[in-house]
C-alpha positions as CSV (number, residue, x, y, z in Angstrom):
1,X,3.1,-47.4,2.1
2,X,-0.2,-47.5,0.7
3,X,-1.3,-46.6,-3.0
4,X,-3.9,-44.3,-1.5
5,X,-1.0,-42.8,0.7
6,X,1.2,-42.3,-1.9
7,X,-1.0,-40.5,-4.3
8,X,0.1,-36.3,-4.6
9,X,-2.4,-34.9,-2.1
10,X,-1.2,-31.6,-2.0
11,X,-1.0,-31.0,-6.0
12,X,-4.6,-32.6,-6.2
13,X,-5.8,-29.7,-3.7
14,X,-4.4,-27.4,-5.1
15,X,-5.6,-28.3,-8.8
16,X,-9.1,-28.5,-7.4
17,X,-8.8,-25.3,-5.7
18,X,-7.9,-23.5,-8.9
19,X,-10.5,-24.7,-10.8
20,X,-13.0,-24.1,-8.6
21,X,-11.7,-20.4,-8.1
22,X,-11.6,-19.9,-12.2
23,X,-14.8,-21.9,-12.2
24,X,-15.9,-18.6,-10.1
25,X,-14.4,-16.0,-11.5
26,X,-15.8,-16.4,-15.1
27,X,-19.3,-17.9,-14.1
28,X,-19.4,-14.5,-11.8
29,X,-18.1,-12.8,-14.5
30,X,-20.7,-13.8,-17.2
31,X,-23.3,-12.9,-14.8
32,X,-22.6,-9.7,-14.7
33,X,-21.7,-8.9,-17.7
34,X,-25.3,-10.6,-19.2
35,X,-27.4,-8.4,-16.8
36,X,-30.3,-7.0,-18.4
37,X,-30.7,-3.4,-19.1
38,X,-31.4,-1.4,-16.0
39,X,-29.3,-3.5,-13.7
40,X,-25.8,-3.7,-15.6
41,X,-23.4,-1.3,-15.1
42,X,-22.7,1.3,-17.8
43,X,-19.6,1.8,-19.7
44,X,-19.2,4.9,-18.2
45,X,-19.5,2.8,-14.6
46,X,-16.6,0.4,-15.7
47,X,-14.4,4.0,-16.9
48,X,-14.7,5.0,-13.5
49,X,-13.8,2.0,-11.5
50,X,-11.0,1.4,-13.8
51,X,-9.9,5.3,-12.8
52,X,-10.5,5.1,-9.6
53,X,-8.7,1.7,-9.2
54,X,-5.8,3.2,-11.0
55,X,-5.7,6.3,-8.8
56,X,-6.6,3.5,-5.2
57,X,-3.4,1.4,-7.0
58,X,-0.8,4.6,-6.7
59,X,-1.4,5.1,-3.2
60,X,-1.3,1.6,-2.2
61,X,1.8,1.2,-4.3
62,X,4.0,4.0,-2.6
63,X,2.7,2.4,1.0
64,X,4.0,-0.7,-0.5
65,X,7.5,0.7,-1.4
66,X,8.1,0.9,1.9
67,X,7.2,-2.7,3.4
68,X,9.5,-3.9,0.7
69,X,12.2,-1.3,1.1
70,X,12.5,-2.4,5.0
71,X,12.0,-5.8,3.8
72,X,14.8,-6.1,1.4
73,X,17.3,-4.7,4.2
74,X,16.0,-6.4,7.4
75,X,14.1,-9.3,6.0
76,X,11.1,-8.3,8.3
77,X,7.7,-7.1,7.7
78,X,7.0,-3.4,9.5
79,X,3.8,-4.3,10.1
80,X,3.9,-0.8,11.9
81,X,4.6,0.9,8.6
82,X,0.7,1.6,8.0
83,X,1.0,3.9,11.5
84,X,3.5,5.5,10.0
85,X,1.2,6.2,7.1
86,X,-1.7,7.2,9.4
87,X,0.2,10.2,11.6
88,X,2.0,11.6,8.7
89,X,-1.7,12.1,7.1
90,X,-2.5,13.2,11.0
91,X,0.5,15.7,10.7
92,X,-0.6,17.4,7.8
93,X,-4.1,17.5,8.9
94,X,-3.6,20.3,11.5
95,X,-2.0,22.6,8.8
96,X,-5.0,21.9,6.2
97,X,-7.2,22.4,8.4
98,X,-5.5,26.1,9.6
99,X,-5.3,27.1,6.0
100,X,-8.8,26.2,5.0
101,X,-10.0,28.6,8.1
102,X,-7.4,31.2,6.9
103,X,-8.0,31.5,3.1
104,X,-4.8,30.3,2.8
105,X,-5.6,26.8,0.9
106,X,-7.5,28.6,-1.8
107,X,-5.4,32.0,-2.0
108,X,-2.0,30.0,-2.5
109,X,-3.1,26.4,-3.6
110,X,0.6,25.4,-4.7
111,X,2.1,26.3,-1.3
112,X,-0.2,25.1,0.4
113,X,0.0,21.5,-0.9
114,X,3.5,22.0,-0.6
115,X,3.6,22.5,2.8
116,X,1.4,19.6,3.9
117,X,3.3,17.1,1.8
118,X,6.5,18.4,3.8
119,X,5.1,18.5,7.1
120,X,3.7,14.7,6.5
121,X,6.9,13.9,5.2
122,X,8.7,15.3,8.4
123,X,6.1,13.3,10.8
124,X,6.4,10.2,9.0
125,X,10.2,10.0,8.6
126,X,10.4,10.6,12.5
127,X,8.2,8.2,13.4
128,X,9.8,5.7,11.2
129,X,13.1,6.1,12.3
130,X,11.8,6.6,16.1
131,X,10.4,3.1,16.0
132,X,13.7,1.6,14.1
133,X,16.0,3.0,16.4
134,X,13.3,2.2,19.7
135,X,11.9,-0.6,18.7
136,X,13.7,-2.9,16.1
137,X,17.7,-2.3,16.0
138,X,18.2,-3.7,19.3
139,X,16.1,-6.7,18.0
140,X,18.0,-7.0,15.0
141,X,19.5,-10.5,15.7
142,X,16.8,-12.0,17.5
143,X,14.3,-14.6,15.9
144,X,12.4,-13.5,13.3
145,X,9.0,-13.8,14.8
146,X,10.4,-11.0,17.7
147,X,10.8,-7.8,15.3
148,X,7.4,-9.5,14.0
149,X,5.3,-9.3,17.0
150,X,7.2,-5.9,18.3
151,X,5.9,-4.5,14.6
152,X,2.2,-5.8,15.7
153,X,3.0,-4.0,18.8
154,X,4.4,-0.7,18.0
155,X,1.1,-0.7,15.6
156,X,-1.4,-0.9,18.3
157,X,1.0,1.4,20.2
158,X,0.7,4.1,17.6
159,X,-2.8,4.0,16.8
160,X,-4.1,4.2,20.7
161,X,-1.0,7.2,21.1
162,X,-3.0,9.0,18.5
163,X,-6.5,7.7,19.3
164,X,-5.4,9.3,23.0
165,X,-4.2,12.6,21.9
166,X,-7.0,13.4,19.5
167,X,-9.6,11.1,19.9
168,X,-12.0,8.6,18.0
169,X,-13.9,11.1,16.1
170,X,-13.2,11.3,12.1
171,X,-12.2,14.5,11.0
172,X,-12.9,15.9,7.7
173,X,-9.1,16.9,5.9
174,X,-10.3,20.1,3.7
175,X,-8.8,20.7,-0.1
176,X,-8.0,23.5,-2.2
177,X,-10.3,24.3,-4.6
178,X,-7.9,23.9,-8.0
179,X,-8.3,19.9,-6.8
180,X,-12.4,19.8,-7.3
181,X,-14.1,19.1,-10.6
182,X,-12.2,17.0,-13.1
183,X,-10.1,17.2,-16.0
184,X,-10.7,16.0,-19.7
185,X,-8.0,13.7,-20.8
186,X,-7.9,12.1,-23.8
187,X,-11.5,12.8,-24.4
188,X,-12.3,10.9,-20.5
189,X,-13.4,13.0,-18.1
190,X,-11.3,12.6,-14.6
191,X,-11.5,13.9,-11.5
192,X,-8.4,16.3,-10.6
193,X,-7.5,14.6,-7.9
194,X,-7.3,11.3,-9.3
195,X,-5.0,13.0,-11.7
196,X,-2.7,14.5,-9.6
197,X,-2.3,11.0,-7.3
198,X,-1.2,9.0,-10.5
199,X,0.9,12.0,-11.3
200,X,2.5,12.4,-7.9
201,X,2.7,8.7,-7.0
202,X,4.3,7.6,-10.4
203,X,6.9,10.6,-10.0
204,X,7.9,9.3,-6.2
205,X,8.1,5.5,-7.5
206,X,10.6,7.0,-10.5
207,X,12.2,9.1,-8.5
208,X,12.9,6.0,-5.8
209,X,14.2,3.8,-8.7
210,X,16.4,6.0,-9.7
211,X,17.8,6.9,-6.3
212,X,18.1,3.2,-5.7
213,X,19.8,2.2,-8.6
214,X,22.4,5.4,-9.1
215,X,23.1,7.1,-5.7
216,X,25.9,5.6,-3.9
217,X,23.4,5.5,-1.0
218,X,21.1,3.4,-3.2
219,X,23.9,1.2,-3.8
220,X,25.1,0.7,-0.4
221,X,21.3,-0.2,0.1
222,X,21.7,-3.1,-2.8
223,X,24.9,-4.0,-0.9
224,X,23.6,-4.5,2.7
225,X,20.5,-6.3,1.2
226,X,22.3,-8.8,-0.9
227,X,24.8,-9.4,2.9
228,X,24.6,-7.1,5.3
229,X,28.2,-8.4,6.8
230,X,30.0,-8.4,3.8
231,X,28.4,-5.1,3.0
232,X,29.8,-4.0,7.0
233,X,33.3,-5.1,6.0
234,X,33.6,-3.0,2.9
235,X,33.3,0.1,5.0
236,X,29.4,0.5,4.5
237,X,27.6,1.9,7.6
238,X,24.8,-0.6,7.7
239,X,22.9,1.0,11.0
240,X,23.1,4.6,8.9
241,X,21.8,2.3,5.5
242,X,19.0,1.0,7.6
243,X,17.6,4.2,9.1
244,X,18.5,5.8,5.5
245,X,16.1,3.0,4.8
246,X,13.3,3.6,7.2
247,X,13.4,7.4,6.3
248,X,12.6,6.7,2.7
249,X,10.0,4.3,3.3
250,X,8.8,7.5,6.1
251,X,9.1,10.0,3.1
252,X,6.7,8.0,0.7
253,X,4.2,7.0,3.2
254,X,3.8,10.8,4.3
255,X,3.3,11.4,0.7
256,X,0.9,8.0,0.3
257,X,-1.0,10.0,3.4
258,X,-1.4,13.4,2.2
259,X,-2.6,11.7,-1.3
260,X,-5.1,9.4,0.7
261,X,-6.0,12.0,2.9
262,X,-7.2,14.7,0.1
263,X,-9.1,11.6,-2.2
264,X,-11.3,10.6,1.2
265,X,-11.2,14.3,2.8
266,X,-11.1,12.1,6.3
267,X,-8.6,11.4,8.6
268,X,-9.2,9.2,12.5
269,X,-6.8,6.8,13.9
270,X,-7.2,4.3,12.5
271,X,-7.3,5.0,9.0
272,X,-4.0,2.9,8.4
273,X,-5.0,-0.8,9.3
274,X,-7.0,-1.3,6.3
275,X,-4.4,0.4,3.7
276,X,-1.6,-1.1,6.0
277,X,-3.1,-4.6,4.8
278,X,-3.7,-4.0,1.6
279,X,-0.3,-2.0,0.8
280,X,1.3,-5.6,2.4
281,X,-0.7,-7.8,-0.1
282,X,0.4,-5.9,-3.5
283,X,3.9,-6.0,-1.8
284,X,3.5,-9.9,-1.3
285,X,1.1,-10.5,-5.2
286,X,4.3,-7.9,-6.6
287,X,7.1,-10.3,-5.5
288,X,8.1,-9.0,-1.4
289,X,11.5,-7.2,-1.6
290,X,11.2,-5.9,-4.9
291,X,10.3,-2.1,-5.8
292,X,9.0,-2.8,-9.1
293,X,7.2,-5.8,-8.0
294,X,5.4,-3.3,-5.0
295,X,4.7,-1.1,-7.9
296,X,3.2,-3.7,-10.0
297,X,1.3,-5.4,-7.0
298,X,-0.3,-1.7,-5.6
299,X,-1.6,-0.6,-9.2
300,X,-3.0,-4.9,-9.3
301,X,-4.8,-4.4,-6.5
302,X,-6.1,-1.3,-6.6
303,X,-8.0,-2.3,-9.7
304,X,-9.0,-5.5,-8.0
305,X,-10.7,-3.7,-5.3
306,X,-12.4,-1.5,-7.7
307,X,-13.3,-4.0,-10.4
308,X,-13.7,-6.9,-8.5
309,X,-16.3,-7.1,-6.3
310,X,-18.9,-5.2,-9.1
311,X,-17.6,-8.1,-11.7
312,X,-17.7,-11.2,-9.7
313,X,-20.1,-10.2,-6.8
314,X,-22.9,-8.2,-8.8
315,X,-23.9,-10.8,-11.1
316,X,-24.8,-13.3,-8.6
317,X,-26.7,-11.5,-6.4
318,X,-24.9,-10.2,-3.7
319,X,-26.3,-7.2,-2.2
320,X,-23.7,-5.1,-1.3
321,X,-21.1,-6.2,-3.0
322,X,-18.2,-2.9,-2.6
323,X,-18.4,-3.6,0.9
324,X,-16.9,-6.6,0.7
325,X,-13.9,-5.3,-0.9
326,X,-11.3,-6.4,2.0
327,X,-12.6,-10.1,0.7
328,X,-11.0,-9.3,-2.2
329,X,-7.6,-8.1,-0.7
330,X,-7.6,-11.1,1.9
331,X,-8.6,-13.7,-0.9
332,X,-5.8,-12.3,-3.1
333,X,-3.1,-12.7,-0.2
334,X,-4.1,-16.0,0.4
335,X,-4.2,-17.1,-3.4
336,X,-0.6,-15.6,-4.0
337,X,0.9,-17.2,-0.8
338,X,-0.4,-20.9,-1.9
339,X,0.4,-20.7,-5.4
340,X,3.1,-18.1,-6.2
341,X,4.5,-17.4,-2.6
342,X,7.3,-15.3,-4.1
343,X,4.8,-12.7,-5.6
344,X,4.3,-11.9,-9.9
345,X,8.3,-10.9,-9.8
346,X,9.8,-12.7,-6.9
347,X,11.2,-16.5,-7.0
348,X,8.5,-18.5,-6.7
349,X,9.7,-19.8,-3.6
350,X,8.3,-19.4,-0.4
351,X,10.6,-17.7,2.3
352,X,11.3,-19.3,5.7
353,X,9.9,-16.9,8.4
């Protein structure tokens, strides 16, 4: 063997590729930040894209919760899990829109909200444990790359079921009144609705640990996902852990929806893709399998979106740099799987699909 063969290919490329991505970063950086007056973004500007990436980070952390969740059980990605997002925001739609026509949004705000969170609760916990129990328990022990591609497939299936029911056109998801304007907090002035996402998205994410780590349901969960047969012989119920499983990753995406649903005031069908991806990246940059991890990773990325593109992309002259936001997310993915495939709190070790 050559001298030129043996020389460390791999760690060269990836040496080079790292400093010509920090090479990037602070040069894009800097350009920004030096912008003359009249083209650089205020301090106020940066307040808000921190906010709003904070309040984009909760929802794409409680759609990450539940990739991980069925991830930790099944070791498989439910790539269907953004669907599952989309109708439970579809579910609640028809009831918003009812009230709004009614008064009924704006007379009783409180149950009103309540009542859509339940009702996209209810349509995403069915659907979730519709497609585990149609389309991936009898594939349990197959191949990996068979629960994979029937995921891809139930996806498309969901999206063109809805797109066929009610149809391509976007549809505008009304709000209560009480959730216009904005709060001051801490002497920074926030929209309300931003408020109430943190506040309702860091709640479910508490209320998850805790029901993970105390319950004996939660614990059975643990059990089956450190060995689901050695879990099966100590008298756990692993098909009832894994739909238990699927319904609680159902119950956070119907609440992820609702959330998503009264930021954007739109709902069509196919309003899950893009958070579908994204939700999967800050489960894979938090360390796949681990709730805290798809915490950390959706709050990461949420601010990458937001901050991101203005910071590197502004200064260098691209012109519409917050369209290219899903660069971000993809270049993100990509950088976590070659350098740190186990995520910010997994191993560090790539797993073998």
């Amino acid at each position: 063997m050559s001298a030129f063969e043996r020389l460390p290919w791999r760690r060269m490329i990836l040496v080079a590729l790292s400093v010509f991505i920090a090479t990037f970063v602070i040069y894009g950086s800097w350009k920004t930040l030096t912008l003359p007056d009249g083209k650089a973004y205020s301090g106020a500007a940066w307040r808000d894209f921190v906010i709003l990436g904070i309040a984009q980070g909760a929802i794409l952390a409680l759609i990450a919760l539940g990739y991980t969740l069925v991830y930790g059980i099944l070791r498989m990605i439910n790539f269907a899990h953004g669907e599952v997002f989309m109708v439970g925001a579809f579910g609640s739609y028809f009831f918003a829109d009812a009230y709004v026509k009614s008064g009924f949004m704006n007379r009783h705000p409180i149950a009103a909200l309540g009542i859509l969170f339940l009702t996209a609760i209810i349509t995403s916990v069915g659907v979730g444990i519709l497609l585990e129990r149609v389309a991936y328990r009898p594939l349990r022990n197959s191949p990996r790359l068979v629960p994979l591609i029937t995921a891809i497939g139930a996806s498309l299936f969901l999206q063109n079921a809805v797109r066929g029911f009610f149809g391509t056109n976007t549809r505008g998801y009304p709000k209560p009144d009480i959730l216009t304007g904005s709060w001051t907090i801490f002497g920074l002035e926030i929209a309300r609705i931003q408020v109430v996402v943190f506040v309702v998205s860091v709640v479910a994410m508490v209320a998850l640990q805790l029901f993970v780590s105390r319950t004996t349901t939660g614990k059975s969960m643990r059990a089956v996902a450190e060995d689901p047969e050695i879990a099966s012989l100590m008298g756990i119920d692993v098909d009832r852990i894994v739909v238990m499983t699927f319904a609680i990753g159902g119950v956070l995406a119907g609440v992820a929806g609702v959330l998503f649903a009264l930021t954007f005031e739109q709902v069509n069908f196919f309003m899950g893709f893009r958070p579908g991806i994204a939700a999967f990246t800050a489960a894979v940059l938090g360390g796949i399998g681990s709730i805290g991890g798809a915490a950390l990773g959706g709050f990461a990325l949420g601010l990458l979106q937001s901050l991101g593109p203005a910071l590197l992309l502004t200064g260098i002259g691209v012109p519409s740099p917050f369209q290219l936001k899903d660069v971000v997310t993809f270049a993100v993915l990509v950088l976590v799987l070659i350098f740190r495939p186990g995520g910010l709190l997994g191993s560090g070790e790539s797993e073998k699909v």
